[in-house]
C-alpha positions in Angstrom: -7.2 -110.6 29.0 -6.6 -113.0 26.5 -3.0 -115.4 26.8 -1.5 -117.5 24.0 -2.1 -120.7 23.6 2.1 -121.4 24.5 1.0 -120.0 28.2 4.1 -117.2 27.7 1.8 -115.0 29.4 2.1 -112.5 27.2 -0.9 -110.6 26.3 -1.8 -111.9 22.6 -2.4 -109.5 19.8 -5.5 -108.0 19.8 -7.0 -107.6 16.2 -6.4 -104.2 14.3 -10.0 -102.0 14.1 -9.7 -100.5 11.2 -12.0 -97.2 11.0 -13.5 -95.5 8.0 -12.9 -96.0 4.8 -11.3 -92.0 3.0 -9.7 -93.0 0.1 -10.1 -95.6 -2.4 -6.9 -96.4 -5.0 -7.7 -98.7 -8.4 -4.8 -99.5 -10.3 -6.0 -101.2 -14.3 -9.0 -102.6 -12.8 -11.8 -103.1 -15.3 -12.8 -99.6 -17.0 -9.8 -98.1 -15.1 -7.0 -98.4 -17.0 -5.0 -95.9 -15.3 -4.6 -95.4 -11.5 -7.7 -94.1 -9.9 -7.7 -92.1 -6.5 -11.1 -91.1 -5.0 -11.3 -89.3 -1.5 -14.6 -90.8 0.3 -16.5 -88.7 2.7 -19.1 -89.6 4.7 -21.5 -89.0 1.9 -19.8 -89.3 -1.3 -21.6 -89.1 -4.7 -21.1 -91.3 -7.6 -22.0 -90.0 -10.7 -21.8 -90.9 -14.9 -23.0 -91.9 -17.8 -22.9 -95.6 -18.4 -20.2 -97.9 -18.5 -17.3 -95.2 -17.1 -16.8 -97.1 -14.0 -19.6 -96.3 -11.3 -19.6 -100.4 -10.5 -16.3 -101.0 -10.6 -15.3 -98.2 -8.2 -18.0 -99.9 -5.8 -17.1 -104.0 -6.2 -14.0 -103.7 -3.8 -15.5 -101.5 -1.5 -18.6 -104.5 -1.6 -15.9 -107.0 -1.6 -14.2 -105.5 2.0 -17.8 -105.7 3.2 -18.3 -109.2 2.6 -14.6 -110.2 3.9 -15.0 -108.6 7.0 -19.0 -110.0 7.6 -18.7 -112.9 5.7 -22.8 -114.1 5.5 -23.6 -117.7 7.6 -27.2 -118.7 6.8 -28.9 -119.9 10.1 -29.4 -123.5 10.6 -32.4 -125.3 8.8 -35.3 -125.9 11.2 -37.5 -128.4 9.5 -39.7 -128.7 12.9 -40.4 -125.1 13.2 -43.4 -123.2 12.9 -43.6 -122.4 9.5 -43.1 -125.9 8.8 -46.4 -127.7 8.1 -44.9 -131.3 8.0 -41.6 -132.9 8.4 -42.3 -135.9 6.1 -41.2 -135.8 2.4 -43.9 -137.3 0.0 -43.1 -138.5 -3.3 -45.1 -139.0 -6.4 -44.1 -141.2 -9.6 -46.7 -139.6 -11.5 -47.6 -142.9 -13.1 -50.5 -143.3 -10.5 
């Protein structure tokens, strides 16, 4: 069990799991000018001709995504395997 840092010992907050996603509400974003309320099921169908909104009903559900596993690129090995040398060689051109 986790404490807070002010040694109360009271149990600190444990972070809020949030489970599936069933509804999605846009309100005059991009193409939709009025409010938009889609019910998701587990395998929901998007469908339309081009430029009524497909996209733009997908960005925030993207944007969640990315909030909530924001990407961190691994550190750079330069001494690694694939690495055929660790020196940098540089050429003037002029000979």
């Amino acid at each position: 069990m986790e404490w807070r840092e002010d040694e109360s010992r009271e149990p600190a907050a444990k972070p809020v799991q949030a489970g599936p996603i069933d509804r999605i509400s846009l309100v005059g974003f991009k193409s939709h000018k009025e409010t938009l309320n889609v019910a998701l099921k587990p395998i929901t169908l998007l469908a339309g001709g081009n430029s009524s909104g497909k996209s733009s009903l997908m960005q925030p559900l993207l944007l969640e995504a990315d909030l909530e596993n924001p990407f961190e690129p691994p550190p750079l090995n330069l001494a690694g395997q694939s690495s055929p040398s660790t020196t940098l060689r540089t050429s003037s051109g002029g000979g």
